[in-house]
C-alpha positions as CSV (number, residue, x, y, z in Angstrom):
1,X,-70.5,-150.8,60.7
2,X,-71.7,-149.8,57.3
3,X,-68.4,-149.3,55.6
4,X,-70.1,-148.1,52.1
5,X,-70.9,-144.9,54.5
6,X,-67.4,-142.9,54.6
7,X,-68.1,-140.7,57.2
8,X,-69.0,-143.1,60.0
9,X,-66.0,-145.4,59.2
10,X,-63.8,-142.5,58.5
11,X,-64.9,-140.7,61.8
12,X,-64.6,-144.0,63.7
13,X,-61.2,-144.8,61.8
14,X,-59.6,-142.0,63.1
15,X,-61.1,-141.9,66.5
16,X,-59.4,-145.6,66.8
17,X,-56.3,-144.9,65.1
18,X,-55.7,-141.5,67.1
19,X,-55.9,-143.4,70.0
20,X,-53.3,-146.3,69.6
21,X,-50.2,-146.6,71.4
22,X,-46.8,-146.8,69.7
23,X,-44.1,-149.5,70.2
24,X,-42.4,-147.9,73.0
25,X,-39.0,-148.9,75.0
26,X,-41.2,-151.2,77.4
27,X,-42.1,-153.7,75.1
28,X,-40.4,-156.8,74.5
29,X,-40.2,-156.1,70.6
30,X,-39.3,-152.8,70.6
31,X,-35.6,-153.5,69.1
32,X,-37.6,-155.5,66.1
33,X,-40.4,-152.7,65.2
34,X,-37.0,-150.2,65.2
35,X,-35.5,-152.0,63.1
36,X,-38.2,-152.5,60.8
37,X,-39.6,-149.5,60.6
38,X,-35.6,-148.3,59.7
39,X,-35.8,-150.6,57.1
40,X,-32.6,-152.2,58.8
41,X,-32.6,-155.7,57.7
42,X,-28.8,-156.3,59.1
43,X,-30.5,-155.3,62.4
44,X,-33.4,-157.9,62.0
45,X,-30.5,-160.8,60.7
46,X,-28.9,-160.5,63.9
47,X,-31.8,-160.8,65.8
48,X,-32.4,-163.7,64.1
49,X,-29.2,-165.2,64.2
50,X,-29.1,-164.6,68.1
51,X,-32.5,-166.0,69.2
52,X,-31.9,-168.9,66.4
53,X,-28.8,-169.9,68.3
54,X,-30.7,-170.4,72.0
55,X,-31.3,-174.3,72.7
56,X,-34.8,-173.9,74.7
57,X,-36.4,-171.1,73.7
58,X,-38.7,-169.3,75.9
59,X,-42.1,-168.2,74.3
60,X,-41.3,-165.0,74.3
61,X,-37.9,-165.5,72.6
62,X,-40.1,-167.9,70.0
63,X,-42.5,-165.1,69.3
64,X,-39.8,-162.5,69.3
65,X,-37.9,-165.4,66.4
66,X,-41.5,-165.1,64.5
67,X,-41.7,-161.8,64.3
68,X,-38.4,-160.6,63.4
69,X,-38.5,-163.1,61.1
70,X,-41.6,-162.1,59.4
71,X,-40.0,-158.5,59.3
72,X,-37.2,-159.3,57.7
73,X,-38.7,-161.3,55.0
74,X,-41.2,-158.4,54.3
75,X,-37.8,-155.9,53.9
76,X,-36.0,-158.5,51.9
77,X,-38.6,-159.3,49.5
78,X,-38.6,-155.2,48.6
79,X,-35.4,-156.1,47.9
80,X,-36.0,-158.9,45.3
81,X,-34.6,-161.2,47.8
82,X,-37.4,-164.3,47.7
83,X,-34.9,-166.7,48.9
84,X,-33.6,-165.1,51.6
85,X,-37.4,-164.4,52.5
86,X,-38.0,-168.0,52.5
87,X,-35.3,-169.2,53.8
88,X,-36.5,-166.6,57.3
89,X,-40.0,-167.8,57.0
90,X,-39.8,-171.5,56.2
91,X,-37.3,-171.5,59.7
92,X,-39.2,-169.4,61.8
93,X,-42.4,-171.2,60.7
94,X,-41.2,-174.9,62.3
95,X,-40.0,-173.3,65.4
96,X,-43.7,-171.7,66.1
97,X,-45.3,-174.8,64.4
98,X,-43.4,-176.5,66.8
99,X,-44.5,-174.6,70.1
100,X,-48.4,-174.7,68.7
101,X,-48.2,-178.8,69.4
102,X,-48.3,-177.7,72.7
103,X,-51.7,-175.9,72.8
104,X,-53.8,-172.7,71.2
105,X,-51.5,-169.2,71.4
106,X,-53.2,-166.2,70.3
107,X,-50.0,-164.2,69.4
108,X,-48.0,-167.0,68.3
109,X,-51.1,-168.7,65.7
110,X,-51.5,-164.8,64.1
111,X,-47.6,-164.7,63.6
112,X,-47.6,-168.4,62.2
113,X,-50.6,-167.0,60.1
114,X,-48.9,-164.4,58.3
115,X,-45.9,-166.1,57.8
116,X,-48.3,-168.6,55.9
117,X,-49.7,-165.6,54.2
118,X,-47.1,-164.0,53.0
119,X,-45.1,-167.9,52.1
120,X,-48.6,-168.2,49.8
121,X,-47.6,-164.2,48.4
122,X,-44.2,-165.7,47.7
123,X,-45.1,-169.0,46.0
124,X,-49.2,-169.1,45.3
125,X,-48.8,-172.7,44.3
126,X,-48.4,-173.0,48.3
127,X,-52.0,-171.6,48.8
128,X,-53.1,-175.4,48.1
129,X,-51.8,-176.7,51.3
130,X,-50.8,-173.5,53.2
131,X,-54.0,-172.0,52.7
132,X,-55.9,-174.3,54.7
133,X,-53.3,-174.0,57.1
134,X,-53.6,-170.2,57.7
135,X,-57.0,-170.4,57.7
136,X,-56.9,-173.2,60.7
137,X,-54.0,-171.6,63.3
138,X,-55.8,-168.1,62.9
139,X,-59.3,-169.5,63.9
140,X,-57.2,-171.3,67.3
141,X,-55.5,-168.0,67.7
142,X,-58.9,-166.5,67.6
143,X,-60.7,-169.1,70.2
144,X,-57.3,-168.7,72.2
145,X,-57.8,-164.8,73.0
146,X,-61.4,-163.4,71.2
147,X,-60.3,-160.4,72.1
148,X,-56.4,-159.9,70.9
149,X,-56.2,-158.0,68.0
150,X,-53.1,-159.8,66.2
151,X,-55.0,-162.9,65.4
152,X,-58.1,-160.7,63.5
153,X,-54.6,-158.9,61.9
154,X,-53.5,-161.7,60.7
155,X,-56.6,-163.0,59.0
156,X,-57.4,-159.2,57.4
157,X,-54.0,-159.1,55.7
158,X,-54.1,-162.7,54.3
159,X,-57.6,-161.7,53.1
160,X,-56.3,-158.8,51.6
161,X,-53.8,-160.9,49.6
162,X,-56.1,-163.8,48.7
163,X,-57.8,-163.6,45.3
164,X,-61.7,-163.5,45.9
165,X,-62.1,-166.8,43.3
166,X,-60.9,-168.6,47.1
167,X,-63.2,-166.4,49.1
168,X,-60.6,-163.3,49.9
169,X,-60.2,-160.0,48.9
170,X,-60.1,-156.1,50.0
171,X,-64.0,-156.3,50.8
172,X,-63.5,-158.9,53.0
173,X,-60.7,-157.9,54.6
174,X,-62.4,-154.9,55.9
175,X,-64.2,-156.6,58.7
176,X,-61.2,-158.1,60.6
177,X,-59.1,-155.2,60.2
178,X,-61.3,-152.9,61.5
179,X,-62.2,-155.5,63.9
180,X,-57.7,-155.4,64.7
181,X,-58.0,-151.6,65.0
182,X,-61.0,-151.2,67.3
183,X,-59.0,-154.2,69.7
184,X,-56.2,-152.0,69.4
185,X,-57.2,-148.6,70.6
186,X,-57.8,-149.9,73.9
187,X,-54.6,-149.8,75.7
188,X,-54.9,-153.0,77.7
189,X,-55.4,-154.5,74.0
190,X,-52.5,-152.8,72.4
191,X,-49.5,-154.3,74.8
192,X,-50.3,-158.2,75.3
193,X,-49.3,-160.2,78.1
194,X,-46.0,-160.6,77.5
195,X,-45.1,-156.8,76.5
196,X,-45.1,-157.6,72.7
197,X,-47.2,-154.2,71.4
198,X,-46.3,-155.0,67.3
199,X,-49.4,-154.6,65.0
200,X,-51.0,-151.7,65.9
201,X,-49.7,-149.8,62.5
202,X,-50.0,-152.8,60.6
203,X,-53.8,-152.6,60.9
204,X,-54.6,-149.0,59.6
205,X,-52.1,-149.3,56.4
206,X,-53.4,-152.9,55.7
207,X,-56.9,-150.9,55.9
208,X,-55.4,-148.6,53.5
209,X,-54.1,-151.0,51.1
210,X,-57.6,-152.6,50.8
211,X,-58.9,-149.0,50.1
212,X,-56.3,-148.7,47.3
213,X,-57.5,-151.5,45.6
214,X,-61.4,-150.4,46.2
215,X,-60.6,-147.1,44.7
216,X,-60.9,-145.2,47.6
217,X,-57.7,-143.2,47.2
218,X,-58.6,-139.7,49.9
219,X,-59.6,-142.5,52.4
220,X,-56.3,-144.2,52.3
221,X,-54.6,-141.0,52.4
222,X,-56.9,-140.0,55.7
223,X,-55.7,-143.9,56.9
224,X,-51.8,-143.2,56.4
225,X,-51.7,-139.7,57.3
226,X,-53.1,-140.8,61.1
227,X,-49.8,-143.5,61.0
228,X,-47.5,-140.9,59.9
229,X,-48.7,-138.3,62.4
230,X,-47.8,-140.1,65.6
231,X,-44.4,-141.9,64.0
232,X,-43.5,-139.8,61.2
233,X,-40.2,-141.7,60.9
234,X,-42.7,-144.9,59.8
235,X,-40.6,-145.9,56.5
236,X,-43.7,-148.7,55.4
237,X,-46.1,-145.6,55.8
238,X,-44.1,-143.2,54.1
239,X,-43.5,-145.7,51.0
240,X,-47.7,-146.3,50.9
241,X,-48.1,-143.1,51.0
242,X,-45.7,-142.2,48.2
243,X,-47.7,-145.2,46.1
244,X,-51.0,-144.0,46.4
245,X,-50.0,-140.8,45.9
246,X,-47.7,-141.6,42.7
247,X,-44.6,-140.5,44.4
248,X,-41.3,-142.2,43.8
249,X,-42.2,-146.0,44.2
250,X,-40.1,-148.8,45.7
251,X,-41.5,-152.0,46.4
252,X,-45.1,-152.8,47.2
């Protein structure tokens, strides 16, 4: 797609977004997305704390440790907490680094992916190893499962965040988010294997985000308004949308 043409992306865009499911009771991480879209970082703690105390993790328990983990650093980190964020990512990390010894996992490489990410938003000195890194687990998670929509995720946020002088950017971001949303608004795509259904929302407002920076302010409106329509309770949406509109601003 031509993305300097707003109409077809837009028209696409909202087609695809319209048609994505929401975390419901059924899937496994429906407790985490609650929590996080509450903003309810004691919530996410004791998730933590619970599935960090199990011996032998299952894989879903491991993926369900990544990705609580990952929310919780994203909610303490609003609140100016880097260590606390660190301390949740740096552990999570060598648990799914761990599991990935084994062999390629779609879902758990894009979780291990962002957690690089946002350990390289956190400390950019990191980007000299941990880039590399990212860049390596997302591209197994990608030959794992071509067609799972977290792993493409993954690599459109960390592209968002990565300055262009080492290749990222919002322009080239574009392409594997939209490549996360179109995966995503078929159903069988949405809800993996396991019953994790996380990412979904993730997709359109990183989408947005990358239209912030590009200047396209209406567009990233259009892209949080189709968010806030089907979960209007979506704190993280409601914040962006405050931000580009120049509401009252906390955090990111």
């Amino acid at each position: 797609m031509d993305f300097r043409n707003k109409k077809s992306w837009r028209a696409l865009l909202l087609v695809s977004c319209l048609g994505a499911a929401q975390v419901s009771a059924s899937c496994i991480d429906a407790a985490i997305e609650k929590a996080y879209l509450q903003e309810n970082v004691a919530a996410l703690d004791a998730q933590i704390a619970s599935l960090a105390a199990k011996t032998n993790r299952s894989r879903a328990e491991i993926l369900l440790y990544g990705l609580a983990a990952y929310r919780a650093a994203d909610l303490k980190l609003l609140k100016g907490d880097k260590e606390g964020a660190s301390a949740a990512l740096s552990a999570a990390a060598s648990v799914l680094e761990s599991r990935l010894e084994k062999g390629r996992d779609a879902e758990l490489g894009a979780l291990l992916g962002m957690i690089y990410g946002m350990q390289i938003r956190i400390s950019p000195f990191r980007g000299i190893w941990l880039g590399s890194s990212a860049d390596k687990v997302l591209e197994d998670a990608m030959a794992a499962e071509p067609n799972n929509p977290r792993p493409h995720l993954a690599a459109g946020v960390n592209l968002l965040y990565k300055p262009g002088t080492f290749g990222g950017g919002p322009e080239k971001a574009l392409a594997q988010l939209q490549r996360a949303i179109d995966l995503y608004s078929r159903t069988a795509a949405t809800t993996a294997a396991d019953g994790a259904c996380w990412g979904s929302d993730d997709a359109v407002l990183a989408m947005a985000r990358a239209k912030v920076k590009l200047g396209e302010r209406v567009a990233a409106i259009a892209l949080v308004e189709t968010v806030l329509a089907r979960s209007p309770g979506n704190r993280p949406a409601q914040r962006l949308m405050n931000g580009i509109r120049g509401g009252p601003k906390k955090g990111r």
